[in-house]
Structure formats: structure tokens, C-alpha cells
N, C-alpha and C positions, 0 to 999 in steps of 0.2 A: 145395702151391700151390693156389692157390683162381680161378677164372676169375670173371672181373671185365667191365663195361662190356657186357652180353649185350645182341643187337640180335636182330632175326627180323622180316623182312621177305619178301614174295612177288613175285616178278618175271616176266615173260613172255620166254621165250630164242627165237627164232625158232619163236612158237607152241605152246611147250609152258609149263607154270607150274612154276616152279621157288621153293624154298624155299630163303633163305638166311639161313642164323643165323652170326652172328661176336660175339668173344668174346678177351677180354686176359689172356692169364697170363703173366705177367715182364714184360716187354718184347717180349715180340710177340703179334699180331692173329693169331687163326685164324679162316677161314670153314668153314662144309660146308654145302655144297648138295645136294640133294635133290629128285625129282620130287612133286608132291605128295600125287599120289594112282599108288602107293601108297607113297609116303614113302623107295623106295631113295635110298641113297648113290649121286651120279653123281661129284662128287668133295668134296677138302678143298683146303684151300690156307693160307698162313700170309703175312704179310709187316709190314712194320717199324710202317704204320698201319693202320688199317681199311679205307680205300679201296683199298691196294695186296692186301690178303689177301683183300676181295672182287671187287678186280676180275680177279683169277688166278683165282679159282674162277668169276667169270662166263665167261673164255677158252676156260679149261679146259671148262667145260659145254657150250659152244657147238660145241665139236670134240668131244665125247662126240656130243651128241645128232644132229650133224649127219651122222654116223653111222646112226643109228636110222633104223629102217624103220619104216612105220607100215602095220597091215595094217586093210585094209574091213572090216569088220563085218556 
């Protein structure tokens, strides 16, 4: 199967920048998000349209990151 309908766009999740790229194989949407600098995986997510498989993984991020500590430099 080949992934189809590829999108990639940059978003801001409670002040941090997050990358989100979504993408069609079969019948269903995959996202994976990503911080951007340096590009880890925070999560993935899937769902029936695009806006359901991105907006799990913007949830899903928002409870990852809310999480994270941010230390002073």
C-alpha cells in the first residue's frame, strides 16, 4: 500500500512548535507529531478522516507535553 493525500503542517501546542504530518493508506488517516527542533516523535494517531487522526494526535500532544518540564538555561 502506498500513503496517499500527504499534508505537513507546523502548529503551536501550549508554546511549544509541533510538526504535524497526516497521510491516507486504505481507508484511514494517520498523523505523527513531532517537536520540531529536534524532530522527536511525541505521538501518532489514526482516524476514519484527517481531522479526526489530527486532532488525536493534537490531544494526545497536549497531555505529552503538558507533562514536560522546561529547564532555564
Amino acid at each position: 500500500m502506498k500513503a496517499e493525500d500527504y499534508r505537513e503542517r507546523r502548529i503551536e501546542i501550549d508554546g511549544w512548535e509541533v510538526n504535524l504530518a497526516s497521510y491516507k493508506i486504505g481507508d484511514t488517516y494517520y498523523c505523527h507529531a513531532d517537536n520540531v527542533s529536534p524532530g522527536a516523535t511525541i505521538t501518532r494517531a489514526h482516524g476514519a478522516t484527517r481531522e479526526e487522526a489530527e486532532q488525536h494526535a493534537i490531544e494526545y500532544s497536549r497531555e505529552h507535553l503538558s507533562k514536560t518540564r522546561v529547564r532555564a538555561v
